[in-house]
KEVEX-175236 format. One line per 3 residues: their letters; for each residue x, y, z of C-alpha. Coordinates in Angstrom, 3 decimals, padded with zeros to 6 digits. Layout:
# residues N
A	X:Y:Z ~ ... $
//
This chain:
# residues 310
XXX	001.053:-004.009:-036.666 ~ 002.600:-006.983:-035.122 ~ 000.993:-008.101:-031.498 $
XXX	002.804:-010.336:-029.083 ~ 000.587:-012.469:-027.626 ~ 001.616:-014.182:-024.766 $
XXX	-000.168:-017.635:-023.529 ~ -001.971:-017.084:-020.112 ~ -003.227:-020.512:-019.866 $
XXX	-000.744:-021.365:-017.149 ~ -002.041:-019.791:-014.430 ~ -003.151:-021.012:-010.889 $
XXX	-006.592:-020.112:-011.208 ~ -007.183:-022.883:-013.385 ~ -007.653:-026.133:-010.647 $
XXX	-005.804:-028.236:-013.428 ~ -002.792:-026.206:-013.221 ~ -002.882:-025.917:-009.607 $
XXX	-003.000:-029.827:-009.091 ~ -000.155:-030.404:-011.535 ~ 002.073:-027.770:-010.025 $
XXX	001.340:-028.754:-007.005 ~ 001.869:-032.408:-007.613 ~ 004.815:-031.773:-010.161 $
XXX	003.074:-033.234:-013.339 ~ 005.768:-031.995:-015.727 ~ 004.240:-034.133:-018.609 $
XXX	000.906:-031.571:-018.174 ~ 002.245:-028.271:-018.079 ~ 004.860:-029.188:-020.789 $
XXX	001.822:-029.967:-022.882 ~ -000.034:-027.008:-021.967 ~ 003.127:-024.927:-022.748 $
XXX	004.185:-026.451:-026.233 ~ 000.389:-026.199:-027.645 ~ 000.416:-022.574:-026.819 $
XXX	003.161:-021.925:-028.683 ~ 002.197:-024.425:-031.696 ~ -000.436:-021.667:-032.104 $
XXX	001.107:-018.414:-031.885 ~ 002.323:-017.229:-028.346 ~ 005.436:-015.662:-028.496 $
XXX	005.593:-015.854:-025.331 ~ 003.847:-017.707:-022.140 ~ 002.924:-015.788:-018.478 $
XXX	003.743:-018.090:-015.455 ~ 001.064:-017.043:-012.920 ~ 001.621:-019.270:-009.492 $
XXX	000.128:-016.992:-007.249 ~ 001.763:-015.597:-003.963 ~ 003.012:-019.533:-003.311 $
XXX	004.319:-018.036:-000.037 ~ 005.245:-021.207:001.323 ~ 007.330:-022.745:-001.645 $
XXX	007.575:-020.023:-003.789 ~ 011.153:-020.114:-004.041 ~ 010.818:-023.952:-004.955 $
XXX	008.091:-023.742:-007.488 ~ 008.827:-021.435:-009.884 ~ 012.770:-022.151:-011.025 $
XXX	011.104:-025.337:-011.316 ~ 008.345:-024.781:-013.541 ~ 010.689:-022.527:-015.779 $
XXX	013.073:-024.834:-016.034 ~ 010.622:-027.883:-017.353 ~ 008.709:-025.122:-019.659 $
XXX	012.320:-024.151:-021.384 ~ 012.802:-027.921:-021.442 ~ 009.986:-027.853:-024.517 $
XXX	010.071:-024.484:-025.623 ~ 012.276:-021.557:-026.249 ~ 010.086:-018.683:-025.658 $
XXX	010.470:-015.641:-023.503 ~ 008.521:-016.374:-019.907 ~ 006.868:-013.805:-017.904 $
XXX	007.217:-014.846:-014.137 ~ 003.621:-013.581:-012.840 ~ 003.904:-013.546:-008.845 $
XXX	004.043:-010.831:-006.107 ~ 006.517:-013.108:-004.466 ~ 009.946:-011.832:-005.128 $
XXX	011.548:-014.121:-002.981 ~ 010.038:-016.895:-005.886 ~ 010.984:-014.789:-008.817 $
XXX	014.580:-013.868:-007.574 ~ 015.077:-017.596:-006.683 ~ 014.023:-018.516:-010.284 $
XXX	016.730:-015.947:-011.993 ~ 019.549:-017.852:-010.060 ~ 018.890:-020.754:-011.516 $
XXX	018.542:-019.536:-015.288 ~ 021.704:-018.916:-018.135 ~ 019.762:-015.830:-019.498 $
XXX	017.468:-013.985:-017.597 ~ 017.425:-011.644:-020.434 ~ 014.337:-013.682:-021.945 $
XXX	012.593:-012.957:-018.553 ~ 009.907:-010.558:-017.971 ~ 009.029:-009.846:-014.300 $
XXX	005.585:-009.331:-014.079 ~ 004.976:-007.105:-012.407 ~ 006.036:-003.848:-010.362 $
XXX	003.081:-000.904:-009.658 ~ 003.544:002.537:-008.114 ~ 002.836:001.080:-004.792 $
XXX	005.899:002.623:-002.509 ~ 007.276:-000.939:-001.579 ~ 006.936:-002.642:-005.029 $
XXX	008.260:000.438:-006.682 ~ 011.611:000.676:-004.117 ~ 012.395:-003.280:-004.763 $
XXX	011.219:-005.098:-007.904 ~ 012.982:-002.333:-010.061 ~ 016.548:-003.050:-008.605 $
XXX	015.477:-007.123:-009.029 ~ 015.111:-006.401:-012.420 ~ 018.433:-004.269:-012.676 $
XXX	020.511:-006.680:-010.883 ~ 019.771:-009.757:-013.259 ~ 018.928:-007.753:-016.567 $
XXX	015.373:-008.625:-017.283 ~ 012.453:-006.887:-018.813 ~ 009.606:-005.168:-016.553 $
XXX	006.094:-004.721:-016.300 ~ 004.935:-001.896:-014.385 ~ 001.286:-001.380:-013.425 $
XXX	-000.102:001.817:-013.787 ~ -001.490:002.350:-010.098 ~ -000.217:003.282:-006.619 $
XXX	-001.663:002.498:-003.268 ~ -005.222:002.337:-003.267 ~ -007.867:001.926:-006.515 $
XXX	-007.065:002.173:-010.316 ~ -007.799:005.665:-011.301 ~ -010.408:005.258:-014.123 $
XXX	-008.980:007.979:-016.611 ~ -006.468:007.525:-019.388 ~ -004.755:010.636:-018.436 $
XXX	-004.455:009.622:-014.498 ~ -002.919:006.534:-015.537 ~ -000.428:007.623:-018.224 $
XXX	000.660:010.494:-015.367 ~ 001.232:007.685:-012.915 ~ 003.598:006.080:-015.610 $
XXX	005.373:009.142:-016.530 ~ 005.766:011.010:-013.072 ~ 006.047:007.988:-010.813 $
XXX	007.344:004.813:-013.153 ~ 010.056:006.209:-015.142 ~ 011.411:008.480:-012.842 $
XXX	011.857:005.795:-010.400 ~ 013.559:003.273:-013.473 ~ 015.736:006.132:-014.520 $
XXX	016.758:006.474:-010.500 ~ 018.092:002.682:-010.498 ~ 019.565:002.900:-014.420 $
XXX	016.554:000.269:-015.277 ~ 016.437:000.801:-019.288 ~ 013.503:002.294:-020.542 $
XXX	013.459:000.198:-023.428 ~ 012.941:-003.227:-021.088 ~ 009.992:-001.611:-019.701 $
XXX	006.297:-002.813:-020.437 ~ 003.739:-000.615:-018.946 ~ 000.413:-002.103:-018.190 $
XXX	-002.654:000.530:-017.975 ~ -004.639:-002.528:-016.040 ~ -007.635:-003.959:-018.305 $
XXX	-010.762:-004.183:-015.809 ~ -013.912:-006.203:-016.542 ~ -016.558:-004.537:-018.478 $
XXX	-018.859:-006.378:-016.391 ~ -019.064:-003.260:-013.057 ~ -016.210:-001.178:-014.477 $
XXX	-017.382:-000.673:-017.821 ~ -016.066:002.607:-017.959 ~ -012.563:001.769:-017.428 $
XXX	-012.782:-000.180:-020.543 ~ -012.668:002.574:-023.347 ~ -010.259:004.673:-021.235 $
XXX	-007.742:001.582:-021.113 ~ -007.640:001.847:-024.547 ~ -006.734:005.963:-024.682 $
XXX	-003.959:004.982:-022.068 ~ -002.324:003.141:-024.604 ~ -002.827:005.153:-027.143 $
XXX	-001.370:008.253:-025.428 ~ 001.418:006.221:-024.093 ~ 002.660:005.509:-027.687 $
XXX	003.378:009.016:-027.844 ~ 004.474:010.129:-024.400 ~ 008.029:008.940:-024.672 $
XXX	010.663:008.935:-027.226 ~ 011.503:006.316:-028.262 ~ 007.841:005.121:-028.103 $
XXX	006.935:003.198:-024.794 ~ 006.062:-000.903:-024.486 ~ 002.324:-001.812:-023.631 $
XXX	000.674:-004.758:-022.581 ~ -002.213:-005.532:-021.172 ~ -004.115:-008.600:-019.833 $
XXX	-006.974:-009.259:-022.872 ~ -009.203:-012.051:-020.871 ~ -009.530:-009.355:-017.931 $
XXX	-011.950:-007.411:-019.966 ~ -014.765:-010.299:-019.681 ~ -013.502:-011.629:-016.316 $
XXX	-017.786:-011.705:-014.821 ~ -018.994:-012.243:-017.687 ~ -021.418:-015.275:-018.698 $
XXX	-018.675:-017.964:-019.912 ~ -020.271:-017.945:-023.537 ~ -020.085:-014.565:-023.899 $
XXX	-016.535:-014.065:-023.014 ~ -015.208:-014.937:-026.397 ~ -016.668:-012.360:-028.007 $
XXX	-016.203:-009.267:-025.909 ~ -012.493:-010.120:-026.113 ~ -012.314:-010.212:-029.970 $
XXX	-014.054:-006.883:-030.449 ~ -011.499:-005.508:-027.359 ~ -008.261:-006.738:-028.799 $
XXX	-009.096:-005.272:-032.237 ~ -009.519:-001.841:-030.178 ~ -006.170:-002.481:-028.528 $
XXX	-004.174:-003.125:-031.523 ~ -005.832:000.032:-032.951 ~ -004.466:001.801:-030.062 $
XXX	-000.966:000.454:-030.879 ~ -000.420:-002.387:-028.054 ~ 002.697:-004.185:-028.224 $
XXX	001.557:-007.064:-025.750 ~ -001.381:-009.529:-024.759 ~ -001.343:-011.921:-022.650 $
XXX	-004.217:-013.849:-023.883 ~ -005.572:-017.243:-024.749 ~ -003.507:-018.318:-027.909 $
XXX	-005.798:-021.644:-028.188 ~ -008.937:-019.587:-028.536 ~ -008.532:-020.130:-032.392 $
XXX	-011.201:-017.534:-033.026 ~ -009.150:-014.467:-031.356 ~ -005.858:-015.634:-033.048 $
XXX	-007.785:-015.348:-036.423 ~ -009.040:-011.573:-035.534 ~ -005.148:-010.911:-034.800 $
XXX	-004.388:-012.887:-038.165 ~ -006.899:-010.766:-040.076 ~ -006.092:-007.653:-038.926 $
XXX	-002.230:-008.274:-039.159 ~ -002.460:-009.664:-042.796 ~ -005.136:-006.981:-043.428 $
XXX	-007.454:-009.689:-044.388 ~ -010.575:-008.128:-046.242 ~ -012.241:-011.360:-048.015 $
XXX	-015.043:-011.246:-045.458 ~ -017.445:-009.226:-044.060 ~ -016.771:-009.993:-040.162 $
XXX	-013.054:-009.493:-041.377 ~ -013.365:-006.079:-043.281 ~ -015.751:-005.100:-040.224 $
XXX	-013.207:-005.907:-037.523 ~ -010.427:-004.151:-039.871 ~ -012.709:-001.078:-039.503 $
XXX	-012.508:-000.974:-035.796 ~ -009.048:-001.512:-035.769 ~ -008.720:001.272:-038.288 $
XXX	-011.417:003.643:-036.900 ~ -009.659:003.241:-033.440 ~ -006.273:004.050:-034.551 $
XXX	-007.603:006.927:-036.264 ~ -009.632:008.272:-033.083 ~ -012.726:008.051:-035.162 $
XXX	-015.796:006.213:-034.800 ~ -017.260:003.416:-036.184 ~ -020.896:004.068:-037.193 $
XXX	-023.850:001.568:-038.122 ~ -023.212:002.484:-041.705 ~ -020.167:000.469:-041.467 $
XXX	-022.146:-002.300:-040.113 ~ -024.757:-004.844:-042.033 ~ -027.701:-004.922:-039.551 $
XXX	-028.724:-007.738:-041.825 ~ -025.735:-010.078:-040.509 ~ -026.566:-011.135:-037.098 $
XXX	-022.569:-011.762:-036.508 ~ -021.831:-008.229:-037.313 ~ -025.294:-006.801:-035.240 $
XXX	-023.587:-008.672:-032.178 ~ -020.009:-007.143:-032.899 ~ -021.542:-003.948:-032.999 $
XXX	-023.097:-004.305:-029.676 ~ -020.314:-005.602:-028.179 ~ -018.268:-002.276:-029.361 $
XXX	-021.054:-000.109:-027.926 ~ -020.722:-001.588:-024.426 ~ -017.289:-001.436:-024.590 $
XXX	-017.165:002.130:-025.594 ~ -019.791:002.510:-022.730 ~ -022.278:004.039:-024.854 $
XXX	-024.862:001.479:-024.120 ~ -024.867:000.157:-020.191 ~ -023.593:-003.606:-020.137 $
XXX	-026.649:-006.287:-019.213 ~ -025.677:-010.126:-019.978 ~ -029.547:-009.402:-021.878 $
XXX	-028.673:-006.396:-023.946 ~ -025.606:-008.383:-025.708 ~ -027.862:-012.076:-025.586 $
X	-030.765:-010.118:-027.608 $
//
């Protein structure tokens, strides 16, 4: 399967970005922009924060300078609506927009919907309401398909513009929220005819985690994603390492061992089956560390920054 991956290096977290949107270096965040898609976004998230203050400034300009260098769909990643609505004004097609995001919270729900109506953009919707993220695949999928739709089918909102997002949470605390992200997508492949959109944010999953071990956990999560059938990523498109386990498993790349080993999660996943340490050479210290990695992540072994250093 085909993944869209789209770049989340422009986001306000980062002090870098911050300073250059907040002192207009175009030149920078064209830059950041173009190389992102030089190496395989199909598409880049936006993330400025709540920019309460100049909101409504900031973004139409930052999309317009980005679609000065690339021609890529842009995912407008704010819970300022005031920003986002200002931004659609100013665009020719707002079709190539994604708002991200709604959730089942009653306010969100009742107006970002009808934003995305009015100017015919796509949607993503988070799977939670007031209060936490329910931990269970099945709580999550229920909050798409009794709260979500109905509400999109209430305004006309097509169904086929929406993106849900079952919320990827940090293996580091909420470990168990990891493998159950990965049955939410799975079930919502098949909850809805036609088949509903999925995304979810990759880098999440190792948000708390030591810095060097970051890479890793997301490799070995995005192959269980695509297994489940996601459509969407946002993710790091310049982490060449990632982009090659979406390149192997998309070209079904067996000419090495990490490769054939990474295909078997993918495959094992999408078959609901599980991958064993037969499948792995406990000789090859790259695969042992995969392997761990999957057990955490499938929270059969407790995470500890030791357990996956050993």
């Amino acid at each position: 399967m085909k993944v869209k991956i789209i770049g989340e290096n422009i986001h306000i977290i980062s002090k870098k970005v911050k300073d250059a949107i907040n002192n207009r270096d175009a030149a920078f965040l064209q830059d950041l922009a173009a190389r992102q898609v030089e190496a395989g976004a199909w598409g880049l998230d936006l993330n400025v924060g709540p920019r309460k203050r100049d909101g409504h400034e900031v973004l139409p300009w930052l999309v317009e300078i980005i679609w000065d260098v690339v021609d890529v769909p842009l995912s407008l990643d704010t819970t300022n609506l005031t920003a986002i609505e200002a931004a659609l004004e100013s665009v020719d097609d707002p079709s190539k927009i994604i708002i991200n995001s709604t959730s089942a919270e009653p306010e969100r729900l009742e107006k970002v919907p009808l934003v995305a109506k009015k100017y015919g953009t796509k949607l993503i919707a988070l799977t939670m309401g007031k209060g936490a993220i329910p931990v269970s695949a099945d709580d999550r999928v229920n909050i798409a398909l009794e709260k979500l739709i109905p509400r999109m089918e209430e305004v006309g909102f097509p169904i086929e513009d929406l993106i849900i997002d079952p919320l990827v949470l940090t293996v580091s605390g909420l470990q168990e929220y990891c493998p159950q992200c990965v049955e939410a997508i799975r079930t919502l492949k098949v909850a809805w005819e036609p088949p509903l959109k999925t995304i979810g944010g990759l880098s999440n999953v190792s948000n708390g985690v030591p810095r060097e071990m970051r890479p890793l956990i997301n490799r070995v999560y995005c192959a269980q994603l695509m297994g489940a059938g996601i459509d969407m990523m946002i993710a790091d498109p310049l982490d060449e390492k990632l982009m090659e386990v979406i390149r192997i498993i998309e070209e079904r790349d067996d000419s090495t061992p990490v490769g054939r080993l990474y295909l078997t999660i993918y495959d094992k996943t999408a078959a609901m089956e599980e991958v064993t340490p037969d499948d792995v050479d406990m000789n090859d210290p790259e695969q042992v560390a995969i392997w761990k990695t999957l057990q955490v992540l499938e929270n059969k072994v407790i995470y500890t920054d030791s357990y996956l250093k050993m």
